[in-house]
Structure formats: C-alpha cells, structure tokens
TORKOL-4160 file (C-alpha; in steps of 0.2 Angstrom, whole numbers, padded with zeros to 4 digits, m for minus):
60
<pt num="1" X="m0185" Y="m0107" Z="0292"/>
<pt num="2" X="m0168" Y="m0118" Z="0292"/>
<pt num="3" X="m0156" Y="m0114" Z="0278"/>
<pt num="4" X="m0147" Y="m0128" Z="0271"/>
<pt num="5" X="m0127" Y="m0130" Z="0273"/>
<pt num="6" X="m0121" Y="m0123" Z="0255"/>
<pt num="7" X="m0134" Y="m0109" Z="0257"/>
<pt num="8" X="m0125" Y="m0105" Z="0274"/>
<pt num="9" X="m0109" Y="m0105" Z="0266"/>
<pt num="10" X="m0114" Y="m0093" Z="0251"/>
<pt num="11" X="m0123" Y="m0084" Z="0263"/>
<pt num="12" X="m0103" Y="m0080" Z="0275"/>
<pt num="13" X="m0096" Y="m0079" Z="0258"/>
<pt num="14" X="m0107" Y="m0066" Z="0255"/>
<pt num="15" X="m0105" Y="m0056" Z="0271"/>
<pt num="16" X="m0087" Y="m0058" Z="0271"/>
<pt num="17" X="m0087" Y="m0048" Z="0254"/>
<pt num="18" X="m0098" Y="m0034" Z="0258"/>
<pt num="19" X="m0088" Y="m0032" Z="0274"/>
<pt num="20" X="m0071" Y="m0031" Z="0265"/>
<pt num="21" X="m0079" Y="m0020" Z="0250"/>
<pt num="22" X="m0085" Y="m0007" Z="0263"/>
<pt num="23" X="m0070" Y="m0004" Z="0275"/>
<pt num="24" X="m0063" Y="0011" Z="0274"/>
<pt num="25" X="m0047" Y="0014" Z="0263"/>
<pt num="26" X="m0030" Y="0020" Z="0274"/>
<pt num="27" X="m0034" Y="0036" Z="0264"/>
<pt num="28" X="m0047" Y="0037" Z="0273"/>
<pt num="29" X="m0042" Y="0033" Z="0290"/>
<pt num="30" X="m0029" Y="0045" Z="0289"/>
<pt num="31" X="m0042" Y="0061" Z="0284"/>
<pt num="32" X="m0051" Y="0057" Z="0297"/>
<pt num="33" X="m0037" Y="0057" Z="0311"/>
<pt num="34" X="m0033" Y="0074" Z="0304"/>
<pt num="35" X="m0050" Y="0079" Z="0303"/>
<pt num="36" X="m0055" Y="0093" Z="0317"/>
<pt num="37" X="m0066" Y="0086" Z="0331"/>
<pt num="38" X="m0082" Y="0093" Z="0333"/>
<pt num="39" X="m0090" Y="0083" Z="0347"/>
<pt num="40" X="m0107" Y="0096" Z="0346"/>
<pt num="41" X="m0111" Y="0089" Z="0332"/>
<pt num="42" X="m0112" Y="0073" Z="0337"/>
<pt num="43" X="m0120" Y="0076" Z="0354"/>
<pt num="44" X="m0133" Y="0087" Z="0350"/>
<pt num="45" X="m0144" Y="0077" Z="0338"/>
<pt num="46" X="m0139" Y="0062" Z="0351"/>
<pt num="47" X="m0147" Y="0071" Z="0367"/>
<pt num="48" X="m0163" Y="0075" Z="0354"/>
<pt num="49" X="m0165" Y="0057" Z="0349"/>
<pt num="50" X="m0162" Y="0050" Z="0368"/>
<pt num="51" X="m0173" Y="0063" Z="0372"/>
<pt num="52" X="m0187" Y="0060" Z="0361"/>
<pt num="53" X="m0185" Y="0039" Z="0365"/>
<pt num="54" X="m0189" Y="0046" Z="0383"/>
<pt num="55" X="m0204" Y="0058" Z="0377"/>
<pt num="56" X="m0209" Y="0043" Z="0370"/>
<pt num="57" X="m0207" Y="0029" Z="0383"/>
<pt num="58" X="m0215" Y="0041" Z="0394"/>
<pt num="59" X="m0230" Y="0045" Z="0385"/>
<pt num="60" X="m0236" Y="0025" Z="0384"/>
C-alpha cells in the first residue's frame, strides 16, 4: 500500500509531535542521574527473558 505525499507529510507531522510530547522533562533527567543505580534489577528479569528465548529457540 503506497501513501500519497500529503498523507506522508501528516503522517512525520505526526511523529514529530508524539516524539517531542514524550521526551523527558530536564526534571526528569536530573532525578534520574541522582537516582541510585541498581543494575540487579535490570539484569535479572534480562538473563530470565534471554533465557527463556533460548528455552525456546531450543525447543523447535
């Protein structure tokens, strides 16, 4: 399906906006700079979900 020119152009206009209504506030920024780091967190559920792609991968 092949979207016309102006529908193109609404369609940037569009991304563009949700892009700059969704960045996060300099507020924001600085919190999370002075926020504590807790890498655990993060790695954990990522070495479950890695793991389970693998579980799955290998089970095809």
């Amino acid at each position: 399906m092949e979207l016309s020119l102006w529908e193109n152009i609404i369609l940037a206009i569009m991304v563009l906006g949700i892009v700059f209504w969704l960045r996060p506030s300099k507020a924001a920024l600085q919190r999370s700079k002075d926020a504590p780091k807790d890498w655990a967190g993060f790695l954990i559920p990522m070495a479950a979900v890695i793991g389970f792609v693998i579980f799955l991968i290998s089970m095809v």
